[in-house]
N, C-alpha and C positions, 0 to 999 in steps of 0.2 A: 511640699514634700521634697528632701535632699533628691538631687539629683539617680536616676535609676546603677545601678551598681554597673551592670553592662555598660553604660559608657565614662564610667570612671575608669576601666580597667580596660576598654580599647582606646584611652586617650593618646596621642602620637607624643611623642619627646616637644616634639616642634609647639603642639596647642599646649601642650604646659607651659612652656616658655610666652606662647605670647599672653596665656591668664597672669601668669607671674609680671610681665610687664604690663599691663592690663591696672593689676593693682598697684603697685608702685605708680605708677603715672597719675592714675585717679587721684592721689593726694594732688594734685595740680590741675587738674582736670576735671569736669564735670561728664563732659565725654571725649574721649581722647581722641585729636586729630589722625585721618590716615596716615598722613607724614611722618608724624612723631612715633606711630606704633612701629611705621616702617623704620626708622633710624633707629629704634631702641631694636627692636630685633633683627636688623641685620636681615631678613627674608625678603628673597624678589618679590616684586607685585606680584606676581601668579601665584606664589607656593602662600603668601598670606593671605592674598582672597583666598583662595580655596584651604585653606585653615579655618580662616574667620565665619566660611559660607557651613564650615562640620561645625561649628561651637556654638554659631545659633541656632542650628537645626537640632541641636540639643538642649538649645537654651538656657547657654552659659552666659552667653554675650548678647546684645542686644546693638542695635545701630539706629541713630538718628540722625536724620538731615539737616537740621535749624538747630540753633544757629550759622552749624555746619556740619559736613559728615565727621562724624565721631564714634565709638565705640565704646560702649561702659560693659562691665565685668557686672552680671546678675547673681541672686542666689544661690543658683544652682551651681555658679561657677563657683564662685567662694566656697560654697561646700566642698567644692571638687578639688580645691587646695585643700582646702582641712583635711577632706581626709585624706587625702594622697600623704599627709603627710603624718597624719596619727597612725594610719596603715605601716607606712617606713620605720616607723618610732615601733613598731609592735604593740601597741594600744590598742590596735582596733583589727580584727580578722573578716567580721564580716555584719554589715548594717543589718540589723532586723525588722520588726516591727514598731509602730505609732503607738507606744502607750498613754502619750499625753498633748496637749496645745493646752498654752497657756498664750496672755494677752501679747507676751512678745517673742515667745519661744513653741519650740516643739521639740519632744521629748521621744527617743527611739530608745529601742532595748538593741545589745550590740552583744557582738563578742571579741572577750580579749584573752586572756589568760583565764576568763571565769566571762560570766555573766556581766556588761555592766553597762551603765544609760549614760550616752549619748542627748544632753540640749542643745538643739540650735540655737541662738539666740539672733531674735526676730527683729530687731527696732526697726517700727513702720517710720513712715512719713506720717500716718495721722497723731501720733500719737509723739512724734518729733519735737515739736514747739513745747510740750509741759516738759519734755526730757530735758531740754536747755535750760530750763528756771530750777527745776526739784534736783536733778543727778548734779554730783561732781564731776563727773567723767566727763562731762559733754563742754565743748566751747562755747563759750558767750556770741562767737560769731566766728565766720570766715566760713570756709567749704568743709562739710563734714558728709560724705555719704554715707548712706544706712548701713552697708558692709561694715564700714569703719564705727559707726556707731554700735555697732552689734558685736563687734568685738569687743570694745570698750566694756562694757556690760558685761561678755564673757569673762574678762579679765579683775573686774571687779567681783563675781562672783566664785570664782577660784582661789583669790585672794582670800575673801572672807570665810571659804571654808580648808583653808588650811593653817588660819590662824585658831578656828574653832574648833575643830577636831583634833583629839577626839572628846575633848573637854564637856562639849556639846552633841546634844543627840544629831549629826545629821551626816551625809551623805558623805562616805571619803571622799576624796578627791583626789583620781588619777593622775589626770592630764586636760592639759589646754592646748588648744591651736587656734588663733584668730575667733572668730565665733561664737566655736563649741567647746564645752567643758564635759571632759569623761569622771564618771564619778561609779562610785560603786551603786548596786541596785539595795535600794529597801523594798519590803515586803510592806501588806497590808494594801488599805486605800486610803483615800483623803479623806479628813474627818467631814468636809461636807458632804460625803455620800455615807456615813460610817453612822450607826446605831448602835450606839455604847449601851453598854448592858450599865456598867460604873463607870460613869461620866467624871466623877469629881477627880479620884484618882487622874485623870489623864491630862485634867486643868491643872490638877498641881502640877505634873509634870512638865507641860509649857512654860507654866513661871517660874520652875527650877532652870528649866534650858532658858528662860530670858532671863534670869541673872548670869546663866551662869558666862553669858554672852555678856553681856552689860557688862562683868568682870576683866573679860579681855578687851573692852575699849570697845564693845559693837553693840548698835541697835539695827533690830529688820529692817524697820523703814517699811516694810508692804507686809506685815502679818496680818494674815486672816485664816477663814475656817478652809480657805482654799489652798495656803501655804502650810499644811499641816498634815502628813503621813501618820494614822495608826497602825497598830496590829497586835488586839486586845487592850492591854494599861502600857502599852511601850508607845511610843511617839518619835518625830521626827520632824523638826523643821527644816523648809525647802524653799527654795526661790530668794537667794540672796543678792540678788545685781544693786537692791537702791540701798544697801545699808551706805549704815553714817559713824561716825565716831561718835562716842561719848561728849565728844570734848566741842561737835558740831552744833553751832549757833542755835540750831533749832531743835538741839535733840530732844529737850526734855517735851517738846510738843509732840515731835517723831511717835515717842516712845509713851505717850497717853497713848494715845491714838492706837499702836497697836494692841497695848494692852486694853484698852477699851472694846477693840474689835473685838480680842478675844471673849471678856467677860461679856458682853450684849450677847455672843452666838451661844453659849451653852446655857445664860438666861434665857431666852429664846426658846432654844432646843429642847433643853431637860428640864428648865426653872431652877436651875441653880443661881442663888443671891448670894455674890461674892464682891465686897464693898472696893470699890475702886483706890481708894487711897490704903489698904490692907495687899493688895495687889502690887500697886507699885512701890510700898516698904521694904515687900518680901523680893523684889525684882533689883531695888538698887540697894539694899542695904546691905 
């Protein structure tokens, strides 16, 4: 859960400055020596321990001894950059409630100007090693931490929905900071919890928005009955971080696969028989 609101908004100037260099360093650092926290922020020894001792006790920051004493910037703290700074940007008024977790995000309702959602984006460690083979975003090697992997992710999925909208049914797209991606709210739920009265209708509507994506150079890459918002015969595809281009070695594999997932769930579901190779005519052609 992002960090509690109450202490993003008594954070001192000074513990901004040391998460700000916190994150800059980590690209060099795995956990960042006291020295070096000490030279980048210019703060006596006393005024940074007792900085350092407020950002854990809210569990921004974390410290370890081994290899040496060092400090890394946690979730909570990265959140607290984002939103310090979608807050300043006028994006964002005040965090709401959880309306979603997905396998590397969680998803809050927020206020901006209107109504609108806030996704964290989550990249675990367990799930880290398949990120470096399947994403683009991610390096072959060298030092990359989950913050920074998570951003990645946020940034690619901002991208892809603002080359798709509004062309495609899905979620405006605000703002980004590091992370989180602000998008506007859809109504309805997810077709995995959703009992369609006229199921067909709504399948066509999925393969009209996967071409109409395919058109602009993009496949999902992770579509399922899980990455799909109804609300009656309207629709809405969600969760864009692993698309791929058209033009990507593997896409034409990508893009069975999601259209496959889709046809198996509403065969499954309703017994709708909608022939695979009809599906993906109507998708790329």
């Amino acid at each position: 859960m992002p960090v509690p609101a109450e202490y993003v908004r008594s954070l001192h100037a000074y513990e901004l400055r040391i998460l700000l260099a916190l994150e800059r360093l980590m690209r060099r650092y795995r956990w960042v020596p006291l020295e070096v926290l000490k030279s980048s922020t210019r703060f006596s020894e006393s005024e940074l321990s007792y900085r350092l001792g407020r950002l854990m006790a809210m569990d921004m920051v974390r410290y370890e001894k081994t290899p040496y004493e060092g400090y890394a910037l946690v979730f909570n703290g990265y959140d607290t950059l984002a939103l310090h700074t979608l807050t300043r940007r006028g994006t964002v008024q005040a965090l709401g409630t959880l309306i979603g977790v997905g396998k590397e995000s969680e998803v809050y309702e927020a206020m901006g100007l209107g109504v609108v959602v806030l996704k964290f984006h989550r990249v675990g460690q367990r799930s880290f090693q398949s990120a470096r083979v399947k994403r683009g975003y991610m390096p072959e090697t060298g030092h990359c931490p989950w913050i920074f992997a998570s951003s990645n992710s946020a940034k690619m999925e901002y991208d892809a929905l603002k080359t798709l909208h509004p062309a495609v049914s899905v979620p405006l797209p605000i703002d980004q900071n590091r992370h989180v991606v602000a998008m506007s709210f859809v109504p309805g739920v997810n077709l995995s919890r959703a009992d369609l009265a006229e199921p067909r209708p709504v399948l066509d509507a999925i393969l009209e928005n996967l071409h109409e994506a395919y058109r602009l150079g993009i496949i999902h890459g992770d579509l399922s009955e899980f990455n799909v918002m109804v609300d009656d015969e309207q629709c809405w595809l969600i969760d864009w971080p692993q698309w791929v281009e058209t033009a990507h070695p593997n896409a034409d594999e990508i893009l069975a696969r999601d259209i496959e997932n889709i046809l198996q769930y509403f065969k499954r579901k309703y017994g709708i028989e909608y022939a695979f190779d009809e599906a993906l005519a109507r998708v790329v052609g």
